[in-house]
N, C-alpha and C positions, 0 to 999 in steps of 0.2 A: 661313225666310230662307236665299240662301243665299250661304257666306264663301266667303272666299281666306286659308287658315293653314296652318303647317305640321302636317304629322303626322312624328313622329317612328319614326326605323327605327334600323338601327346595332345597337351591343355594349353595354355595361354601360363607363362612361365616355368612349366612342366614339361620339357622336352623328352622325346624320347625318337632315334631316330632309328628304323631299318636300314640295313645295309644292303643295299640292292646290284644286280647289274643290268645295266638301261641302255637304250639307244641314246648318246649324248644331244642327239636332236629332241627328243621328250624333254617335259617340266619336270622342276624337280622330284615333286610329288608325285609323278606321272605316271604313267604304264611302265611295268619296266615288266625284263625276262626273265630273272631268277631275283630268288630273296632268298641270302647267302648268311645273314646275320642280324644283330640288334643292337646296340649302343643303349645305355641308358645313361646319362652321368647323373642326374638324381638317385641313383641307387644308394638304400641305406639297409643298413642291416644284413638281412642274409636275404635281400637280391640279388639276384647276378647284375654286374653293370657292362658287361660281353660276353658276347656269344657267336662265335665265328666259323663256319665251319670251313678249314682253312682246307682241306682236299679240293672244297668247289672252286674258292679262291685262288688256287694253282692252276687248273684245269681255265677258269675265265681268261687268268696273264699268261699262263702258253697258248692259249688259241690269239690271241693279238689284245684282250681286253686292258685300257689303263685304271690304274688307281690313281683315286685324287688324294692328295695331300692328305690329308686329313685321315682318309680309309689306309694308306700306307702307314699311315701313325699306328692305329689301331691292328694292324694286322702284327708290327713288329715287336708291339706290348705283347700279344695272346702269341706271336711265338715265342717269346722269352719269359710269358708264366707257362706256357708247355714246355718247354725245354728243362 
């Protein structure tokens, strides 16, 4: 099967995670097939703390891809600061 989660990159308290989509059988961190977006929540100032590009994200859940919780959260934020 294959998801839409993040993998987590970044420091040691300093998280920053891409938003990927993976074969659910791979490691988090793992190989995956496309990289769709970014997550930051340490964002201050004038970082971006999302970055989504929600066309690919369409295109992943109409061919059978699921989102995880979490990546569903973030998707319906970045549609509602686009809208």
């Amino acid at each position: 099967m294959v998801v839409i989660r993040l993998a987590r990159g970044g420091a040691k308290k300093r998280p920053f995670y891409n938003i990927v989509v993976a074969d659910s059988r791979e490691r988090r961190d793992g190989r995956f097939i496309e990289r769709v977006g970014f997550y930051n929540p340490m964002a201050a100032g004038g970082d971006q703390p999302l970055r989504l590009a929600l066309d690919r994200v369409t295109y992943w859940s109409g061919v059978g891809a699921q989102l995880s919780p979490t990546v569903q959260r973030l998707v319906d934020q970045a549609k509602h600061v686009a809208a």
